[in-house]
DSSP file (Angstrom, degrees, kcal/mol; ACC not computed):
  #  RESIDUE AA STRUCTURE BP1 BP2  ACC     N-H-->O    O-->H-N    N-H-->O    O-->H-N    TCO  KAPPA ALPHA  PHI   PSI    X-CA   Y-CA   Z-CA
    1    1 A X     >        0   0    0      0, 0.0     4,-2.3     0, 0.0     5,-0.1   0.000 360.0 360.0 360.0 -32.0   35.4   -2.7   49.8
    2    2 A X  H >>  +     0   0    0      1,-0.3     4,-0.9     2,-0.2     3,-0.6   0.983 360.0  49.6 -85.1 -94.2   38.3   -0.8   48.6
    3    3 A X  H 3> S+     0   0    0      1,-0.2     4,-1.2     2,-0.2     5,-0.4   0.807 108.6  51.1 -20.3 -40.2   40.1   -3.9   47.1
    4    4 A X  H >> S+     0   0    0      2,-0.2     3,-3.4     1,-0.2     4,-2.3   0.991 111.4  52.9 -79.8 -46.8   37.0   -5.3   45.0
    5    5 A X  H <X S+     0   0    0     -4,-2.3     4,-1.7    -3,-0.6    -2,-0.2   0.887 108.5  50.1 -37.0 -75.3   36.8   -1.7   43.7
    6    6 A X  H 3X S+     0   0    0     -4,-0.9     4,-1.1     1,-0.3    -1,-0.2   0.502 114.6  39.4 -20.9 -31.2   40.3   -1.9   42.7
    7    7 A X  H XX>S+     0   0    0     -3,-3.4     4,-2.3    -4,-1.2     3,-0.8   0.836 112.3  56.5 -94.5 -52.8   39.9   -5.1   41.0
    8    8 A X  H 3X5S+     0   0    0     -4,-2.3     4,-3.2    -5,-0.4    -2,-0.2   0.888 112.8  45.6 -17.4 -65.9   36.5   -3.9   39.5
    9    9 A X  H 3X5S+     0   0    0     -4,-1.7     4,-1.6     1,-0.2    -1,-0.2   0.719 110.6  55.1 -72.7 -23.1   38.6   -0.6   38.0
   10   10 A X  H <X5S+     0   0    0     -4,-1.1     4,-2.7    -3,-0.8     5,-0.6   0.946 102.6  46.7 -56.0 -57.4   41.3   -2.7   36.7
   11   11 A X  H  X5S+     0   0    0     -4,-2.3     4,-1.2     1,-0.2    -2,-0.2   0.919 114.7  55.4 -61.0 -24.3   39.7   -5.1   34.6
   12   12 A X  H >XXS+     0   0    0     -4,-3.2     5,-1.7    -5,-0.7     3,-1.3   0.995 108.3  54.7 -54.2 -56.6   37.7   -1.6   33.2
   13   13 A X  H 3<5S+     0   0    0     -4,-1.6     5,-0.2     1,-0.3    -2,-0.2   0.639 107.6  39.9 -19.8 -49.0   40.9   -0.6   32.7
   14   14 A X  H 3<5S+     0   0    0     -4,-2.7    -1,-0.3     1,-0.2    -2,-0.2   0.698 110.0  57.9 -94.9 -18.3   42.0   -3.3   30.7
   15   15 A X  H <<5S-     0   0    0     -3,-1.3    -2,-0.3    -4,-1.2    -1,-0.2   0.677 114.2-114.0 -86.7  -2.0   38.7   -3.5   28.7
   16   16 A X  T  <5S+     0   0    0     -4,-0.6    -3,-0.2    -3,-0.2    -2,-0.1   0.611  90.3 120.5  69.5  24.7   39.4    0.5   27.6
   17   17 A X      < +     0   0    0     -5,-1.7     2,-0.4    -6,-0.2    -4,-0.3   0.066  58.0  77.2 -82.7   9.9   35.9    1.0   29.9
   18   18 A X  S    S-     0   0    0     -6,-0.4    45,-0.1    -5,-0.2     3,-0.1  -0.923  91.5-114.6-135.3 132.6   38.3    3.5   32.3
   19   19 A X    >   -     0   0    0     43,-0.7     3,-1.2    -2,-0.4     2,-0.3   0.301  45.1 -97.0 -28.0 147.2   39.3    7.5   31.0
   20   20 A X  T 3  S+     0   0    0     43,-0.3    -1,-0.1     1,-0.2     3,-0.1  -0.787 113.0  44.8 -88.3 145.1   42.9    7.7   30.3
   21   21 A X  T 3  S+     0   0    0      1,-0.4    -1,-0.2    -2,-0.3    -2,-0.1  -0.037  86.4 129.2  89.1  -5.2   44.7    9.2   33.3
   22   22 A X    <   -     0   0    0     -3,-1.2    -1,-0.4    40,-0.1     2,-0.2  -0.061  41.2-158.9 -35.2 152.3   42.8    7.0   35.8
   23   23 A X    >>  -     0   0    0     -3,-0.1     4,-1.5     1,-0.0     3,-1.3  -0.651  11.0-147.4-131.6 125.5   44.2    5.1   38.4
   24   24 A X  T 34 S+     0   0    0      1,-0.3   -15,-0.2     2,-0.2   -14,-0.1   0.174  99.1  42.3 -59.0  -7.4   42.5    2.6   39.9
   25   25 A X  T >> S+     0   0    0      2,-0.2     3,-1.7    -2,-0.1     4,-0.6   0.732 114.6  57.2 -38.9 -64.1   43.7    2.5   43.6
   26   26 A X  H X> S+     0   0    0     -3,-1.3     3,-2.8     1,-0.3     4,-1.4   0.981 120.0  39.3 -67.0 -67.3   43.3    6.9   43.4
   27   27 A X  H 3< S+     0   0    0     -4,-1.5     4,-0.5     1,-0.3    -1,-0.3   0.185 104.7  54.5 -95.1  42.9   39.8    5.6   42.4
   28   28 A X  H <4 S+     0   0    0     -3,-1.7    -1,-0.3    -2,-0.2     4,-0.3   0.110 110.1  55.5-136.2 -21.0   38.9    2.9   44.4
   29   29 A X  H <X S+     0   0    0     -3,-2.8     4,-3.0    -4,-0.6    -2,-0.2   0.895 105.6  52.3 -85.4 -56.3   39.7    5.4   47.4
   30   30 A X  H  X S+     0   0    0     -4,-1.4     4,-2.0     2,-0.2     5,-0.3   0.872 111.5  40.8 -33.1 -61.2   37.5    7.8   46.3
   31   31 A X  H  > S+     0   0    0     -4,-0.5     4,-3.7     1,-0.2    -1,-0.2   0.888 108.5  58.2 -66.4 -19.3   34.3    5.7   45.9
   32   32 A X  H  > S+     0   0    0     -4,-0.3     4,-2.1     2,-0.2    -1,-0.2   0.940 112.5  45.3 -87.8 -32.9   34.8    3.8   48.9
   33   33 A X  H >X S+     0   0    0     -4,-3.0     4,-1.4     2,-0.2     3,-0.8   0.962 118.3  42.3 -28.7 -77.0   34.7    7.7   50.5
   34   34 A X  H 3X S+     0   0    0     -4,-2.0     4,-3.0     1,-0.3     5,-0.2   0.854 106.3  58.3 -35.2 -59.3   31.8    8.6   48.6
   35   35 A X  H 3X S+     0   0    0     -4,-3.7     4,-1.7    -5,-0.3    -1,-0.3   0.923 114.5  36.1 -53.6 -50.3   30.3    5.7   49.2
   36   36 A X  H XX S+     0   0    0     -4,-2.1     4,-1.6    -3,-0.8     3,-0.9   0.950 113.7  62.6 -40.4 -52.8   30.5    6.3   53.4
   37   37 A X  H 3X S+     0   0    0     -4,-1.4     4,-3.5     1,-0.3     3,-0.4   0.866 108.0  35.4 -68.0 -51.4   30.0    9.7   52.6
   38   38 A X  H 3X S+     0   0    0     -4,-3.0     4,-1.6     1,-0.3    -1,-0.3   0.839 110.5  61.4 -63.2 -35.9   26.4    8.8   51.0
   39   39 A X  H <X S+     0   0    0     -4,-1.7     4,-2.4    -3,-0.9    -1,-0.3   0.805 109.0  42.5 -74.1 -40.7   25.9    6.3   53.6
   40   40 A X  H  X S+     0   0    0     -4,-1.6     4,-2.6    -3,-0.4    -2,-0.2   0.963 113.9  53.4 -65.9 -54.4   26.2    9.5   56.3
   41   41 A X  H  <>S+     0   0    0     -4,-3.5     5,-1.9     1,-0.3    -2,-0.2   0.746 106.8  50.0 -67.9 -24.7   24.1   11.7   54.3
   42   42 A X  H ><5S+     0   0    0     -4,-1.6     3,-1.4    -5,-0.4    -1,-0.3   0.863 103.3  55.4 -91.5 -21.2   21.7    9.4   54.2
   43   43 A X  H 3<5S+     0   0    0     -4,-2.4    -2,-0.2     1,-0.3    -3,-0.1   0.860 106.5  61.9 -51.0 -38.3   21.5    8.7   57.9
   44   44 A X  T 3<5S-     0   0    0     -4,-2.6    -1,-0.3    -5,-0.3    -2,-0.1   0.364 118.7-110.8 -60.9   0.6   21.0   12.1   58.1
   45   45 A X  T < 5 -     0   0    0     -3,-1.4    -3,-0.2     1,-0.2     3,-0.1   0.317  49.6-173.9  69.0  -3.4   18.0   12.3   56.2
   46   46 A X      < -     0   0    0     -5,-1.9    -1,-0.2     1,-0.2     5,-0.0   0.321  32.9 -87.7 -56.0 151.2   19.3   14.0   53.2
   47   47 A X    >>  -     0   0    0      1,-0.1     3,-1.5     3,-0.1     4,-1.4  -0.213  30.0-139.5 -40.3 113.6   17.5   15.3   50.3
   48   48 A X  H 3> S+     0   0    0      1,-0.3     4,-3.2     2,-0.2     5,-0.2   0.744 108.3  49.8  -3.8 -56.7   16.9   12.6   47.5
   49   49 A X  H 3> S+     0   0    0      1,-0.3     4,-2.1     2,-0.2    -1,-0.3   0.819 108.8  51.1 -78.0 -35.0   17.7   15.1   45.0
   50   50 A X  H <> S+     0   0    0     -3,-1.5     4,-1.4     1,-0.2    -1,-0.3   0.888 112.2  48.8 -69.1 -30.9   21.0   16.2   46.9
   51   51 A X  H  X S+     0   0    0     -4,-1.4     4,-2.9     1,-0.2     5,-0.3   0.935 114.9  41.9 -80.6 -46.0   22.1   12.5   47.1
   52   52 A X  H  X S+     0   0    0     -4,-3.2     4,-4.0    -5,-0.3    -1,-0.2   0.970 110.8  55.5 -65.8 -30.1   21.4   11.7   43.1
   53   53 A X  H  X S+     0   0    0     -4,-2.1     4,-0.8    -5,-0.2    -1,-0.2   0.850 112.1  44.0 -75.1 -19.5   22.9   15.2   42.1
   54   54 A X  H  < S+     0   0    0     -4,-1.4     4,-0.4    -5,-0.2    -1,-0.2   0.864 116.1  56.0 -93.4 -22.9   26.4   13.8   44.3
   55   55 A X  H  X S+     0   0    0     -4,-2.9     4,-2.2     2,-0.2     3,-0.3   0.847 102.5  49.0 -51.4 -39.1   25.7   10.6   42.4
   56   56 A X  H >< S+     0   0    0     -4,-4.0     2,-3.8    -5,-0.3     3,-1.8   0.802 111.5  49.4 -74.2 -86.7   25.8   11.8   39.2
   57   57 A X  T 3< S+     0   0    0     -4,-0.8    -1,-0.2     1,-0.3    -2,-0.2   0.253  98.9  60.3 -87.4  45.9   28.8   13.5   39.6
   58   58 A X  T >4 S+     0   0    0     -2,-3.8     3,-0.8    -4,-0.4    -1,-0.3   0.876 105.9  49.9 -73.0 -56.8   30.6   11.0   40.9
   59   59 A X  T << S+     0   0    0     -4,-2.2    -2,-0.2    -3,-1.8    -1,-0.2   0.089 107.9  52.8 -74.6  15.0   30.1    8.9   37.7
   60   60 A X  T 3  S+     0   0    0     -4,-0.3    -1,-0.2     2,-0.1    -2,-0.2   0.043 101.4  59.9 -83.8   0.5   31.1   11.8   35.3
   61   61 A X  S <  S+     0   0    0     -3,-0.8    -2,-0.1    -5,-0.3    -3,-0.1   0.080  98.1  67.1 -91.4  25.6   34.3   11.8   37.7
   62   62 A X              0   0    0     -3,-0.1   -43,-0.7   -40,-0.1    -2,-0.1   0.619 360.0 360.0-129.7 -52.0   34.5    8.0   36.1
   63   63 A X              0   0    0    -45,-0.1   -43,-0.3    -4,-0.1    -2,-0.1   0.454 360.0 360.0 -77.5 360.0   35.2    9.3   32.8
């Protein structure tokens, strides 16, 4: 998962779709966390609302 992110965040990168200071590997580690992380929270039952509110800022850590 980590690699297709990786390629995913370059080619943003190169289209000027990724925030300057980025780096695609630092965040390609990070979603594939998150992404478990959501994956836990949701085994867990967790709250809709809690799981969209860690979505959103996950994609304002994107910019």
């Amino acid at each position: 998962m980590e690699s297709v992110l990786v390629g995913a965040l370059e080619r943003a990168r190169a289209r000027g779709e990724l925030g300057p200071g980025h780096e695609p590997v630092e965040l390609a580690r990070f979603l594939t966390t998150f992404i478990q992380g959501l994956h836990v929270m949701g085994n867990a039952r967790a709250d809709h609302a809690f799981l969209e509110a860690a979505v959103d800022g996950a994609l304002r850590a994107l910019d």
